[in-house]
N, C-alpha and C positions, 0 to 999 in steps of 0.2 A: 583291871589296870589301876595303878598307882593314881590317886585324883590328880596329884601334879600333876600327869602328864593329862592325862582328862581337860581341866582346865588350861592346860597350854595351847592343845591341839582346837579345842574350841574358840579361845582366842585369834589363832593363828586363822583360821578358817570362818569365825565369825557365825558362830554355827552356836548351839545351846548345849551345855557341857550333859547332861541326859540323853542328847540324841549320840554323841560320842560315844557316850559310857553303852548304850544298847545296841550299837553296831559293834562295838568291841565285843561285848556279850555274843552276840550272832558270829562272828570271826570263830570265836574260843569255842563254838557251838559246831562249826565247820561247816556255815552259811558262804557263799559265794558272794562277789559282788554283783554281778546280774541277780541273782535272786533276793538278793535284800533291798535291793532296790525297787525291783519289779512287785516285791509279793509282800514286804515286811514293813508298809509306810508307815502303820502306825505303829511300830515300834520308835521309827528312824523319824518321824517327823517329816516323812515326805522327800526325805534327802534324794536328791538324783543319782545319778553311776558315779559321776564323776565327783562329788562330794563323799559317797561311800567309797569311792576309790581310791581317794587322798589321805580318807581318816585311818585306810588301810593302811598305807607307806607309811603314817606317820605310827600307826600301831607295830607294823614291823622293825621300826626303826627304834623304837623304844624298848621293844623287847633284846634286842641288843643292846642297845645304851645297861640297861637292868645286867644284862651278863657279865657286862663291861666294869661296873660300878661294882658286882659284887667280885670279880676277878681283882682289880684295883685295892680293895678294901680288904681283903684276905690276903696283899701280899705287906701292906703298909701296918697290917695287925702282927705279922710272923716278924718284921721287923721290929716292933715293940715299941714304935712311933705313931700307934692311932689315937688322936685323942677324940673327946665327943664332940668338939667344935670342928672339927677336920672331918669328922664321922657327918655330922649334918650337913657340911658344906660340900662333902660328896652325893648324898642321898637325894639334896632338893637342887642338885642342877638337872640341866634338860639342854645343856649344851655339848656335843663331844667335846670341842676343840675346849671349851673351859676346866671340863674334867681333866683331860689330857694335862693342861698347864696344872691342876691340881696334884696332880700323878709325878707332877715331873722329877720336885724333889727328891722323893723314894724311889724312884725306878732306878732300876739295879744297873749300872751304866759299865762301860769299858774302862780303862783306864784313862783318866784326864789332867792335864795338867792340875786342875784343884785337889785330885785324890792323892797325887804324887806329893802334894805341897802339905794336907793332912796329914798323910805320911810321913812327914818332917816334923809335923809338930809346929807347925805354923799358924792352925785354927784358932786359938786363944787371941795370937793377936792380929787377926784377919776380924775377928767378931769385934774385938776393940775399935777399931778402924771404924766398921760397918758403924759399931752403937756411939761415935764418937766421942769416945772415953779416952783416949789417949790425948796427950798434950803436947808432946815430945816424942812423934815417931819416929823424925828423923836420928833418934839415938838406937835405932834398933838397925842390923847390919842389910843390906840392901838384896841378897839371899832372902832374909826373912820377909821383908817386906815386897821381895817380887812374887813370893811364895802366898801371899797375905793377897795381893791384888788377884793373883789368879781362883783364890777360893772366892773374895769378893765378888768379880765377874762372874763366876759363875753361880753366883748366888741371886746376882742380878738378872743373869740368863735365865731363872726358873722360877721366879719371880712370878706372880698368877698377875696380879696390881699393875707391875711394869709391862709384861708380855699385853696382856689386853688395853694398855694404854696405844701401845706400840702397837699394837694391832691395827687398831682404829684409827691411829693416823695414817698407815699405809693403804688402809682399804677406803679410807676418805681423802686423802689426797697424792695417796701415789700414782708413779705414772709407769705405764709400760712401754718401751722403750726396745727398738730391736735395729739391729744393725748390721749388713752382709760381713760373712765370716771374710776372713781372708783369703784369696784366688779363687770367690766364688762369683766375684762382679760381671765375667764374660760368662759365665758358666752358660751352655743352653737351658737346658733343666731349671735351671736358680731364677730365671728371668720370668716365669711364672707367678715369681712371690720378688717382682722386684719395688712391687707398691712397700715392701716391708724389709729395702737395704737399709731405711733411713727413716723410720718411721718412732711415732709418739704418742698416744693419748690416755687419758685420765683413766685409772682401770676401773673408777666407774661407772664408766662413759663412753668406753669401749664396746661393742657392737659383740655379740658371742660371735658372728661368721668371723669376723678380721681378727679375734684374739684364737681362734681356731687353726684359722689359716696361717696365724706366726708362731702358735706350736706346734704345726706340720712342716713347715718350712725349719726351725729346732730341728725336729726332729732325724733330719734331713742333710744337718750339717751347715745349712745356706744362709743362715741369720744366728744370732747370740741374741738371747731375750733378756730384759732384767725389768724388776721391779724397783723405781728408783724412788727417796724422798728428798728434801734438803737435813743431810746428817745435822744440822745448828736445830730444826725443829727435833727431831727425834731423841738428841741427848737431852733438850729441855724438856718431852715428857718423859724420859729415863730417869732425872734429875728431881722430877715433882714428886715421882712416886716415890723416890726413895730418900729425899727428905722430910718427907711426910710423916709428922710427929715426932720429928728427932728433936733433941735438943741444940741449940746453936752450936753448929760445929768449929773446931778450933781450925785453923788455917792449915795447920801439919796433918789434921786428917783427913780436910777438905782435898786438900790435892792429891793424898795416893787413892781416897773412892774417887774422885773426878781421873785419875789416868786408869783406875778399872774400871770404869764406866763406858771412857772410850774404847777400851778394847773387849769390854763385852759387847759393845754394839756392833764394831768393827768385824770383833772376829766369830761371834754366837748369835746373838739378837740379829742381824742385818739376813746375815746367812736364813738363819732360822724362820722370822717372821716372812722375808722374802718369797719363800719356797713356798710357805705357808695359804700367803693370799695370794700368790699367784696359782697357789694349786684351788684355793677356794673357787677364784674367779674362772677358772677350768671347769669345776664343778658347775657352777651358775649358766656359762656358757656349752655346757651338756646340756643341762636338766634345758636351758631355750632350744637349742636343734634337737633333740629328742621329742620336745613337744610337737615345734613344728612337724617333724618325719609321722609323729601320732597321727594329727592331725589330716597330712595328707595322703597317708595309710589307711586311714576311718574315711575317706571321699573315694578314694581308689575301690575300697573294698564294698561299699555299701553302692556303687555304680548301678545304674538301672540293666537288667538281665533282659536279655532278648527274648527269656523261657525258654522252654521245653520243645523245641524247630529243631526237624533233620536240618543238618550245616553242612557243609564243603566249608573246610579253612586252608588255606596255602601259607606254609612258609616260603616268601617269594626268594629269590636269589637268579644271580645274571650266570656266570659260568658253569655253577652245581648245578641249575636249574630252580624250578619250583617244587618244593614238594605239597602235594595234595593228597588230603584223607576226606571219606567221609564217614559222617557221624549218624546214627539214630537221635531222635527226641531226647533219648534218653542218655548220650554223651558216648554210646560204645563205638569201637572203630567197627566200621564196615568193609572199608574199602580204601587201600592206599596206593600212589601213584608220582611220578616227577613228568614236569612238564616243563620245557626249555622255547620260551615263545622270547626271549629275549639274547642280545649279543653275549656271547660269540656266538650262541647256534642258531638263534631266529626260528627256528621252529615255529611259528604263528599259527599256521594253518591247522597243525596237527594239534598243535595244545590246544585250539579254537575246537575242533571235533569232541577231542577228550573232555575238556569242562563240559559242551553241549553233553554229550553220553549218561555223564557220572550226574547231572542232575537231573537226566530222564528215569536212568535207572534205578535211582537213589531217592527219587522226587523229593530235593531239596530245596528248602524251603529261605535258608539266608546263607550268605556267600559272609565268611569272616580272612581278613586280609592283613597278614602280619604287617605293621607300620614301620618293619626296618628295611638296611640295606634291599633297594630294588620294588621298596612295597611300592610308592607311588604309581610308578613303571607298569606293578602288576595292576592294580587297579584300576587304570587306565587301560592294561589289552583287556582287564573283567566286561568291563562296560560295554566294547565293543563286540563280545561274545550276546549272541540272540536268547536271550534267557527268560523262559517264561514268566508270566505278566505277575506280580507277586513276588517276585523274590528278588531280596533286597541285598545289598552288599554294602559291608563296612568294614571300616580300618580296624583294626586290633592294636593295642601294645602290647608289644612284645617282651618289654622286662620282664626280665627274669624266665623267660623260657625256654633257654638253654641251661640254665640251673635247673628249673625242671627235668629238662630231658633227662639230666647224668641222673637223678637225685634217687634214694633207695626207694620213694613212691613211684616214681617212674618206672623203675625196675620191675618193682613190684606188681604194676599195671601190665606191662607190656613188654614181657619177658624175652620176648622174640622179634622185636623190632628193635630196629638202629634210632639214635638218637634225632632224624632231622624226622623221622615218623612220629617220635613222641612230641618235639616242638612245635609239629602242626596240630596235633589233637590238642595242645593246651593252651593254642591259640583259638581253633574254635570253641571248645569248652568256658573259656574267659568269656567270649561273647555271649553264651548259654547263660551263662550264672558266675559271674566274677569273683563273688565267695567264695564256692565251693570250689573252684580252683585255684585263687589263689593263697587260699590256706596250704598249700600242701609248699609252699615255696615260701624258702626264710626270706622274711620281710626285708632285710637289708640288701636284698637282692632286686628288689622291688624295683629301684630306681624312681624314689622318690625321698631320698632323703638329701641332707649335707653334712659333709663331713662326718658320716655314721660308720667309718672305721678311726676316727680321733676320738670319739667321747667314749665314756665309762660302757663295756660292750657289757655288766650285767646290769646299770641301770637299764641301757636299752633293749637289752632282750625281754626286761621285767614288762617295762610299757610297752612292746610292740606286742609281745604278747597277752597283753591286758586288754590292748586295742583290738586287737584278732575275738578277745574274748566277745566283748563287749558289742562288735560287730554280729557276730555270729547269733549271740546269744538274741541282739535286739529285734533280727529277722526272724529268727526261730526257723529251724531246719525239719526237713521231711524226714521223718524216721525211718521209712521205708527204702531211699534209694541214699540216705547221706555215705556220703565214704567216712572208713573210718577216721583220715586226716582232718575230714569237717568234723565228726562226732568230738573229737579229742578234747572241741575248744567250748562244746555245751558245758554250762554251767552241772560243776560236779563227776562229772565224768572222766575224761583224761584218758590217755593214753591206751590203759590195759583193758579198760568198762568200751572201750569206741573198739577195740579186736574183738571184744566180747559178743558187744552185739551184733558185729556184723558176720560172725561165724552161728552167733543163734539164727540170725537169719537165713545163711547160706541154710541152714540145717532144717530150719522146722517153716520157711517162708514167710512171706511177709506180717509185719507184728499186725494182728487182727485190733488192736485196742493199747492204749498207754498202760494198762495196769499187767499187760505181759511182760515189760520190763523187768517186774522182779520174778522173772524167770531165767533172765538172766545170770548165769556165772557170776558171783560176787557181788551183784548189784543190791546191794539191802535198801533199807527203807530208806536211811538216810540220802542216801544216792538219788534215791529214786525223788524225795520230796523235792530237791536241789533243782534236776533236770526236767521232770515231767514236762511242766510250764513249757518248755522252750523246743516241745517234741512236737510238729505234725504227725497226724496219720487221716489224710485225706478222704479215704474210701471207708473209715470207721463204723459201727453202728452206731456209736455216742458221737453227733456232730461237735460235744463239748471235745473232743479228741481232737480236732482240728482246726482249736485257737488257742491263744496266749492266757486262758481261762485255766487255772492252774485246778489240778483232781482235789485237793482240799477243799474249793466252792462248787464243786460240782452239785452237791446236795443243797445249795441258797440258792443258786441256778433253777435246778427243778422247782424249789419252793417260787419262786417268783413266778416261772411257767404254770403252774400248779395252779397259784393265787387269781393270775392270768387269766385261767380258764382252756389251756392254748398249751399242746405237746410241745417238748425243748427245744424242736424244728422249727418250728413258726414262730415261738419266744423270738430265735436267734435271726427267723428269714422276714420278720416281722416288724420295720421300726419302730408302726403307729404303734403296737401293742407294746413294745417297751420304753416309748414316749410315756405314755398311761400310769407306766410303770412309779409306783411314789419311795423311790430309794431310802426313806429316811424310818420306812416301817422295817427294812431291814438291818438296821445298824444296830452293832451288837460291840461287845468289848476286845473282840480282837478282828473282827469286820466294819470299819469306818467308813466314811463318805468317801474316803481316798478311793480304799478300793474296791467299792460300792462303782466309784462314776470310772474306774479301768475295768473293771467287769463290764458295764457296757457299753464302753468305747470297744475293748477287743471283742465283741459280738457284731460290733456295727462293721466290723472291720474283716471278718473269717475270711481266710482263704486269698483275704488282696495281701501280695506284696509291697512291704511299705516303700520300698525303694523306687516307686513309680517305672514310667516309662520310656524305654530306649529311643533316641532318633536318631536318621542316618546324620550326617552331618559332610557339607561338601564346601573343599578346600577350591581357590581359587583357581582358574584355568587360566591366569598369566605367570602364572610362577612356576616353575618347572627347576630350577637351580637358583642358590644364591645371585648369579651374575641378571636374570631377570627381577630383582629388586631394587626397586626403587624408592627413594624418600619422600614422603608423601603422599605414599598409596595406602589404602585404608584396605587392610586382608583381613579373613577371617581365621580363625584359629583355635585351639584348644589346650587349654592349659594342663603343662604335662608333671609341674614340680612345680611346687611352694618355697623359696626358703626367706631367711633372714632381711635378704637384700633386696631382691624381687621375686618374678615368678617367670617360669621358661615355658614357648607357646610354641605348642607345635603348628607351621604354619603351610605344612603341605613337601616341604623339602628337606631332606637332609639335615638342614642347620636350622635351629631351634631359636628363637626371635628370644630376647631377654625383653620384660619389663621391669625398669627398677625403681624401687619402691618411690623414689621421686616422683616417674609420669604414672602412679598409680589413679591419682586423682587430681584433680583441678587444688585442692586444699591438702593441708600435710597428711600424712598417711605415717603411723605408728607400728601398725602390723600388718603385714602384706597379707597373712593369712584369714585377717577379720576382712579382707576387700577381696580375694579371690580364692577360690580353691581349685582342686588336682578335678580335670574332666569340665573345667566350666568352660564351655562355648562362648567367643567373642567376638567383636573387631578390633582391631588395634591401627593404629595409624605407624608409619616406618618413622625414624625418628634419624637413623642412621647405619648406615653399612659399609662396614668394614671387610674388606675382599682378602685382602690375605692374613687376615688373623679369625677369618670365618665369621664373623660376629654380626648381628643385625639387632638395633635397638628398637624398640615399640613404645608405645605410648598410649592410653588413655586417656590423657587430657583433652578436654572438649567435644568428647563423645560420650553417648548418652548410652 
């Protein structure tokens, strides 16, 4: 990569232009970001995921800039207008939008009033005007000279000096500014976004949820948005730039640049920059709710697993009934069933037999209980059913598992069952192992986002699936039972290598060892170095097969055992004896202390999942519906979504408690996301309920 950019991106990042330049190296290599991170420290200097993962975006982004710039520069040459000062001052930008204003002149345009006025033969004294060389315009006929102002303006329009003046004032002191369309003010619908009939503030200061939520409302018909400056500051920086280094203008030419000046900002410039930093500030307020959705996609996903427990999971429901399936250890359906213990049919007694039944016969081990419509209800008649001493029952979310059920993995599962069959298995499944099910469901489905049908949908497919990656890859998956939906997202692998393997398997049985892989269909070496790392195989003859202990140190592994005195079994089941261990007789030029002390962190570690341990968790027995709420009662609850504003607590009913970023804490609160996260367990005190607009406020202030 071009050092400019090298040195940008390290700047930007604060990072050492070397460690940049060798994660690039590793990219162009067809290294992953899980694995350059996990296995390449001393290349990378130790960089984490998410600093390898940044230098990525900004490595992809550059490598378009570079298409961009050479596209640009071969069309401004065929024109016979490239000179070598134009030529560098394309080459060493690292700005789009700067390039773009570079471009602007040459780009091949439609017809414009300036080309129509060219066409007249007006240019000569349009440039006189501009280089204030004339003395006496007013002797030229007013034709000519409207013809002369319009090349002017738009000379002013494309302007790189002026445009980036103008930029700057709008993105430092513009304001956004939105106001209800007209006969939208009774509107039902409209009243939603009626905080933004009448609304204003600084667009740098602007919050991304409320500048979101007045380009949804836009969009919608319900509000008109603009970006406004005072036009007296903006023709004064239009005015600097472009008497800058003139000679003193004469009066006669002063006034027709000053009336094309107002009408290129009026009619080109205002339009133009407007759209501009209002689409920047679009941008910014994506790239903020995309984070956050990352963020509480990366908590959802890395959730503590129940393990490998026969389950009974109910999707609960009052007139359909319940549907009930059971599962093996191992997630397969067993046995599926509806149960109607609630109104209209009250069935109690018999649904009470049948749950008894299905976990005699099925010797089930945890009860999982979708948390929507009617879930409360169910887990309530759960409780009262007499269920052997051990088996635990807990709430499920349900996002997105009805997306599931339609989706062509579902299909594909369970070819012969109807969809409220499939939403039970992927409710208990979530409790089994939260990963490996909710990989198979697009993440904007999740129900953990904001506004994640407004922002840029391939910025966020890039980072949701980066997020997925990143998850996946950090647990490291059983190669032996992963689906191929989970395989897809192991570093290096993807799509067609995750069919591959799980039809080797259908075929020849479970992989005996990691270095079967490249027995695999298509799977070459380079694949194989990628993923290894991040592949259990449990039951292996080499215990080094069933950790984060990547097949390249397999052989420094035995040497250390060896040294030891002590087989690679008791190396790894042994602390005192790799206590003992003196790491620094091991380091070598492409084996550092880095990952000298993650070799035996992951040995210390075999076989535990890092994502800790599941609790039940029990919601309050005064609250049964909104209408038993009341201010001042301190409940417990579980936080269900992160966003910009606050965070939303599921608190045992129907309607989901709001905390907003104000009663986050006792002292201000910047980021809701750095004080709570998706799945964290609390209390919260009521702050306020609103009955018929649904709504109940929470609080953490003054609780510890």
């Amino acid at each position: 990569m071009n050092k400019l950019y090298t040195d940008h991106i390290a700047g930007q990042l604060e990072v050492a232009a070397w460690q940049v330049e060798h994660c690039v190296e590793l990219f162009e290599e067809g290294a992953t970001v899980p694995f350059i991170s996990r296995y390449r420290k001393e290349r990378t200097g130790a960089l984490d995921e998410l600093q390898v993962a940044a230098i990525r975006h900004y490595w992809l982004r550059f490598t378009d800039l570079e298409k961009r710039k050479a596209a640009i520069l071969a069309s401004i040459e065929e024109q016979g207008k490239l000179t070598e000062a134009l030529r560098a001052a394309i080459e060493n930008e690292v700005d789009a939008r700067t390039l773009e204003d570079l471009y602007l002149p040459y780009r091949p345009k439609r017809k414009t009033r300036a080309s129509v006025a060219r066409e007249k033969g007006f240019e000569p004294l349009a440039l006189k005007l501009w280089n204030m060389e004339l003395d006496h315009p007013e002797r030229e006929s007013e034709e000519a000279l409207a013809g002369a102002r319009d090349i002017i303006a738009e000379m002013m329009s494309e302007s790189q000096p002026v445009r980036a003046g103008l930029r700057d004032l709008y993105q430092r002191w513009g304001t956004v500014t939105s106001h209800v369309a007209r006969g939208k003010e009774e509107d039902a619908e409209a009243q939603n976004y009626r905080n933004y009939f009448d609304f204003s503030q600084r667009i740098d200061r602007i919050p991304s949820h409320r500048l979101l939520a007045m380009l949804r409302a836009r969009s919608q018909d319900i509000v008109t948005v603009k970006v406004e400056v005072n036009p007296a500051h903006a023709l004064e920086r239009i005015a600097r730039k472009v008497y800058e280094k003139k000679r003193r203008p004469s009066a006669g030419c002063r006034a027709q640049v000053e009336t094309a000046m107002e009408d290129a900002y009026k009619r080109l410039l205002h339009p133009s920059i407007e759209n501009e930093v209002l689409a920047a500030a679009k941008e910014k307020a994506d790239v903020e709710a995309i984070r956050v959705f990352g963020e509480n996609l990366r908590e959802l996903l890395l959730a503590p697993p129940v393990g490998q427990k026969r389950t009974l999971a109910i999707d609960p429901g009052f007139r359909t009934g319940c549907k009930v399936v059971c599962l093996d250890a191992q997630g397969a359906l067993l046995h599926n069933d509806t149960i109607y213990p609630h109104p209209p049919v009250n069935e109690k007694i018999a649904a009470m037999r049948k749950i008894s039944a299905m976990v005699e016969a099925y010797r089930i081990e945890v009860i999982a209980i979708g948390n929507g419509t009617a879930g409360r209800e169910t887990e309530a008649f759960i409780k009262k059913v007499a269920l052997p001493e051990g088996v635990r029952v807990y709430s499920v979310s349900e996002d997105g598992a009805s997306v599931y059920s339609a989706s062509d993995a579902a299909r594909e599962e369970f070819p012969d069952y109807d969809v409220t069959v499939r939403g039970a298995v992927s409710i208990g499944r979530r409790l089994m192992d939260p990963l490996a099910e909710l990989v198979k469901i697009d993440p904007k489905s999740i129900g953990v986002g904001q506004y994640q049908h407004d922002v840029d949908q391939g910025l966020l497919k890039d980072r949701l699936d980066e997020t997925v990656e990143l998850c996946v890859n950090s647990v490291g998956i059983n190669l032996n039972t992963a689906s191929s939906w989970l395989l897809r997202y192991v570093s290096g692998i993807g799509p067609v290598l995750a069919r591959n393997i799980v039809d080797y398997r259908t075929e020849n049985g479970p992989f005996a060892a990691r270095a079967d892989l490249l027995r695999v269909q298509r799977l070459g070496a380079k694949a194989f170095e990628q993923c290894a790392g991040f592949l259990r195989i449990p039951d292996a003859a080499n215990p080094l097969d069933n950790t984060a202990v990547h097949p390249e140190r397999y052989a420094l592994v035995e040497r250390m055992a060896s040294d030891a005195g002590v087989p690679v079994e008791t190396f790894i089941a042994d602390a005192s004896v790799r206590e003992r261990t003196d790491l620094r007789r091991y380091v070598s030029d492409d084996a550092g202390m880095p990952t000298l002390t993650d070799i035996m962190a992951e040995l210390a570690r075999r076989g535990r999942d890092p994502r800790g341990a599941i609790h039940v968790f029990e919601f309050s027995q005064e609250i049964h519906s909104i209408e038993d709420v009341r201010v001042g009662m301190i409940l417990p609850g579980v936080v269900t979504n992160v966003t910009a504003f606050g965070a939303f607590v599921d608190i045992g009913i129907h309607e989901h408690g709001l905390i907003h970023v104000s009663q986050m804490a006792d002292g201000y609160v910047s980021d809701p996301s750095r004080v709570l996260k998706v799945h964290q367990q609390l209390e919260a005190r009521v702050v306020s309920v609103d009955l018929d607009r649904k709504r109940i406020g929470l609080s953490l202030k003054g609780l510890k």
